[in-house]
GUPA-243841 format. One line per 4 residues: number of its first residue (from 1); their letters; for each residue x, y, z of N, C-alpha, C. Coordinates in pm, whole numbers, plus 32768, in hexadecimal, padded with zeros to 4 digits. Layout:
NUM = a = X/Y/Z/X/Y/Z/X/Y/Z  ...
# end
This chain:
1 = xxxx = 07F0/B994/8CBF/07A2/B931/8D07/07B1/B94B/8D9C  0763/B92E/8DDD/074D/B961/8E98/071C/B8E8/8EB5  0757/B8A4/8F34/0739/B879/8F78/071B/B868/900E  06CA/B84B/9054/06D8/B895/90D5/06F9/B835/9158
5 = xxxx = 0782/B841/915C/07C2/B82C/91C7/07C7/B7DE/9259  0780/B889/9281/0763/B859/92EA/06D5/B8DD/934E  06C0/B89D/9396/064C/B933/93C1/0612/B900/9440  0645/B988/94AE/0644/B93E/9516/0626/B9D7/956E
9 = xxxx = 05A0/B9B6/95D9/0580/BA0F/9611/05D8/BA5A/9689  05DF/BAE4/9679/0634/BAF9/96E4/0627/BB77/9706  0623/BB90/97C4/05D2/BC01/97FC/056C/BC17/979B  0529/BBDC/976D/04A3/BC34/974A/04A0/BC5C/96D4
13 = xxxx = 0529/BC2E/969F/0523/BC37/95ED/0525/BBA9/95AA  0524/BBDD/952D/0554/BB5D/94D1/05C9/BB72/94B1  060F/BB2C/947B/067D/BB11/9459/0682/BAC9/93C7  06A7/BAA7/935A/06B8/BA7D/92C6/0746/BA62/927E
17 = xxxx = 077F/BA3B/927E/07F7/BA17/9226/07E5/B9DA/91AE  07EE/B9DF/9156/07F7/B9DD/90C3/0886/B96A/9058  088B/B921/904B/08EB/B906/900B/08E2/B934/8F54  092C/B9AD/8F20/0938/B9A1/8EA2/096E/B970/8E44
21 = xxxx = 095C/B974/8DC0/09B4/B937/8D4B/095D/B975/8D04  09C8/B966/8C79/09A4/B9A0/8C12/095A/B906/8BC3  092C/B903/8B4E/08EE/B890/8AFA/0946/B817/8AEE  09B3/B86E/8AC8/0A4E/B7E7/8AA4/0A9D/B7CD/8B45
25 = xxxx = 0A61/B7EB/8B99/0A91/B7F4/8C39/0B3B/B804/8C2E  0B28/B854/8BDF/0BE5/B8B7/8BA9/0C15/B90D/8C09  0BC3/B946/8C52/0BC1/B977/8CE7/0B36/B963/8D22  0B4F/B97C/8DD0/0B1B/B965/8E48/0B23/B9D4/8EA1
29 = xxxx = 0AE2/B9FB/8EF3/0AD5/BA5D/8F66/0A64/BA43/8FAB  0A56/BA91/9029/0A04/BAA2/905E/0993/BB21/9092  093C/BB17/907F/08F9/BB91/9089/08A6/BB8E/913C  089C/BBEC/91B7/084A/BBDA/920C/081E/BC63/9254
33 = xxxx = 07B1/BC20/926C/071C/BC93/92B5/06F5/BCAF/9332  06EC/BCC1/9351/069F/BCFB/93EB/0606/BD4B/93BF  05EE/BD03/941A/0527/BD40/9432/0551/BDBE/946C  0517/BE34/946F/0511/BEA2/94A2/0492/BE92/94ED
37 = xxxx = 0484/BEEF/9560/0401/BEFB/95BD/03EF/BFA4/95BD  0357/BFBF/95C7/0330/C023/95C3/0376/C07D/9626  03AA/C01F/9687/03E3/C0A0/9717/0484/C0A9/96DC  0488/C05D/9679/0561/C08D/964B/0546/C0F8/9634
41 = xxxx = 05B3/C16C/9662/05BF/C203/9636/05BA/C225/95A1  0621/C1BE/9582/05F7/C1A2/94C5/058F/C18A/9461  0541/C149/94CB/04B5/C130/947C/047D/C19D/9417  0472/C1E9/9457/0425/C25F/9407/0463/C294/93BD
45 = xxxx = 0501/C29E/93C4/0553/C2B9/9358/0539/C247/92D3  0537/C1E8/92EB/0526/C13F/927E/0486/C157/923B  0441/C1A0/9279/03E9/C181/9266/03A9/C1D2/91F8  03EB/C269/921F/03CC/C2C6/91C5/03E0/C2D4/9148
49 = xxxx = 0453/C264/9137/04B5/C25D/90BE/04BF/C1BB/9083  045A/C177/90DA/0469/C0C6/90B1/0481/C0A6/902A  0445/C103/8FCF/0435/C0FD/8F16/04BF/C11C/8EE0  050C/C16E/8F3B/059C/C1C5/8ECF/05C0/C1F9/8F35
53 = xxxx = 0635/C1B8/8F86/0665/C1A6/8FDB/0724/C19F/8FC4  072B/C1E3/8F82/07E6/C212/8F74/0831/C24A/8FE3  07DC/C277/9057/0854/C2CD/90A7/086A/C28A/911F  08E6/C212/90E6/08DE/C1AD/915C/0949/C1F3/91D4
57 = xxxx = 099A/C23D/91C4/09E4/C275/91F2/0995/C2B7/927D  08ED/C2D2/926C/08E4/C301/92EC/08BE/C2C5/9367  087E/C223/930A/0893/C1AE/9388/0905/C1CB/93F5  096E/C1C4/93D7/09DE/C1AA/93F3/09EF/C219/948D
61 = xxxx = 09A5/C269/9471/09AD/C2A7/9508/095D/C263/9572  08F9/C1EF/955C/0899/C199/95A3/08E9/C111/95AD  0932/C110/9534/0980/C058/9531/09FB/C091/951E  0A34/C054/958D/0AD3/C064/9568/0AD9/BFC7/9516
65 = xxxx = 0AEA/BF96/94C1/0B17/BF35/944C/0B7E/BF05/940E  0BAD/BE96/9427/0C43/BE5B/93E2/0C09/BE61/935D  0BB0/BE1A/9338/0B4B/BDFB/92C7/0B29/BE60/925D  0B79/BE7D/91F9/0AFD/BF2E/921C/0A8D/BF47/91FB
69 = xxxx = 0A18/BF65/9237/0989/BF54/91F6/095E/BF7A/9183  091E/BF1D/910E/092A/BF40/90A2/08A6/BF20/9078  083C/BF1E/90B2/07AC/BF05/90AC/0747/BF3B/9129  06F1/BF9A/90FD/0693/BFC2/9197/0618/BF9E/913D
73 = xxxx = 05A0/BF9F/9165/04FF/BFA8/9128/0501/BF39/9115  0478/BF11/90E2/0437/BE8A/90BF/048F/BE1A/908E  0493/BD8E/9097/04BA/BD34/9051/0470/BCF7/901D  047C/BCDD/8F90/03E8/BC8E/8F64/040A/BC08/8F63
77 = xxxx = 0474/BBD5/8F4C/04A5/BB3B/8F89/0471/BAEE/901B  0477/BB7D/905E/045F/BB32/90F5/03C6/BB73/90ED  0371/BBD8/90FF/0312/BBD6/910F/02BA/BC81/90A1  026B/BC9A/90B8/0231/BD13/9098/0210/BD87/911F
81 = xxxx = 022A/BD56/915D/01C5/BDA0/91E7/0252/BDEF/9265  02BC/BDA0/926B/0314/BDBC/92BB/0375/BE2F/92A6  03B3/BE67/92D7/040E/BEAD/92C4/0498/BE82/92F1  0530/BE8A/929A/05AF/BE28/92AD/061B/BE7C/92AD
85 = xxxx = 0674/BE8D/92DF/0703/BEB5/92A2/0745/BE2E/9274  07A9/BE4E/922C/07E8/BDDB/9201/088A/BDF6/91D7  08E4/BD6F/91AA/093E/BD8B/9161/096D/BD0C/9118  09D4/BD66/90CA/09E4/BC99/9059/0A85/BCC0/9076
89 = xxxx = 0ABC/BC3E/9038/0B6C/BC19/903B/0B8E/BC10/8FDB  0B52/BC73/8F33/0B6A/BC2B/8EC4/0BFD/BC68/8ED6  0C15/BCE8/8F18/0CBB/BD4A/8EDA/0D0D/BCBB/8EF0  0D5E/BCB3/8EB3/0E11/BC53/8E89/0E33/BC4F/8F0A
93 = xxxx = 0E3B/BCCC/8F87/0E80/BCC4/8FF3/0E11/BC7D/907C  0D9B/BC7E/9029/0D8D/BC24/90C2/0D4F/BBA9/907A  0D95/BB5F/900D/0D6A/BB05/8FF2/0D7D/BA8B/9064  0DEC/BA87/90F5/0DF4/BA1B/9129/0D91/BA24/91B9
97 = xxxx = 0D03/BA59/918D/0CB8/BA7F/91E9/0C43/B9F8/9204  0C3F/B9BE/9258/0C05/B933/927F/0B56/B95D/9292  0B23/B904/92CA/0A9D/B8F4/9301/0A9B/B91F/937B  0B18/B90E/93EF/0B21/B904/9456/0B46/B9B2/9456
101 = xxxx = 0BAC/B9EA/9412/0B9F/BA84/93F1/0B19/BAB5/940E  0AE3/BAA0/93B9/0A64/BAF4/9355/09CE/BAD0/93E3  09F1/BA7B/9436/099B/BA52/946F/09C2/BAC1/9511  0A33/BADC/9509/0A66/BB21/95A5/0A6D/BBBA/956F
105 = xxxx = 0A60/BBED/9502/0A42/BC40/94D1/09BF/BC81/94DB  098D/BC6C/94AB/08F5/BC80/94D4/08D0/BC54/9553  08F5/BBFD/95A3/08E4/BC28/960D/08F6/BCA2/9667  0980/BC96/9657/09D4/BD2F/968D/0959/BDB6/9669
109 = xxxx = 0950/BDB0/95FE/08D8/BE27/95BB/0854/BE26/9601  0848/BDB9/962E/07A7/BD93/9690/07C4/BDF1/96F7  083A/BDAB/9753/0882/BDBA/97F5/0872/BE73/97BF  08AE/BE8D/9745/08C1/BF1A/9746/0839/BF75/975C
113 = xxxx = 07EA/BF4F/96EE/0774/BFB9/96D9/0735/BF98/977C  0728/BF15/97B7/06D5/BF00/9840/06F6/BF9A/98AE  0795/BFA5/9883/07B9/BFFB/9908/07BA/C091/98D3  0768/C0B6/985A/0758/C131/9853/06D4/C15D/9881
# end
């Protein structure tokens, strides 16, 4: 089950936070997005690959990330048309990861891609 959080514009992106659970709400995490813009260096990397998108490892030279990015290409939750990186908190070790986390997180990733 997804619920959405919170979503809040910033520099020129969107922003999305997610609250999850499973059916029996037996666990919880959080999943969150960033809008990509056609001028991110990444773009065209996300873009080429929005469908099957496994090699998150090469974000990581564009986002330095506490988070580790575990979603690039389309979200069909949030829209059809946009392009997102993302990440969730299901792993055990960052289960004590807040709203207030997940929200300065993706920011940081904004502040980042702006200054490439």
């Amino acid at each position: 089950m997804s619920t959405l959080a919170l979503k809040q514009h910033y520099h020129g992106r969107n922003i999305y936070i997610f609250k999850e659970s499973f059916m029996d709400n037996s666990k919880q995490w959080w999943t969150g997005y960033i809008q990509l813009k056609e001028t991110d260096p990444i773009y065209s990397l996300v873009k080429k690959n929005r469908d099957n998108f496994d090699d998150f490892y090469e974000l990581n030279e564009y986002v330095d990330a506490f988070l580790p990015i575990t979603a690039a290409g389309k979200e069909e939750k949030i829209n059809d048309t946009d392009l997102f990186i993302g990440f969730d908190t299901a792993e055990s070790f960052l289960a004590d990861t807040t709203l207030i986390d997940c929200k300065k997180e993706l920011m940081n990733w904004a502040n980042q891609l702006d200054k490439e």
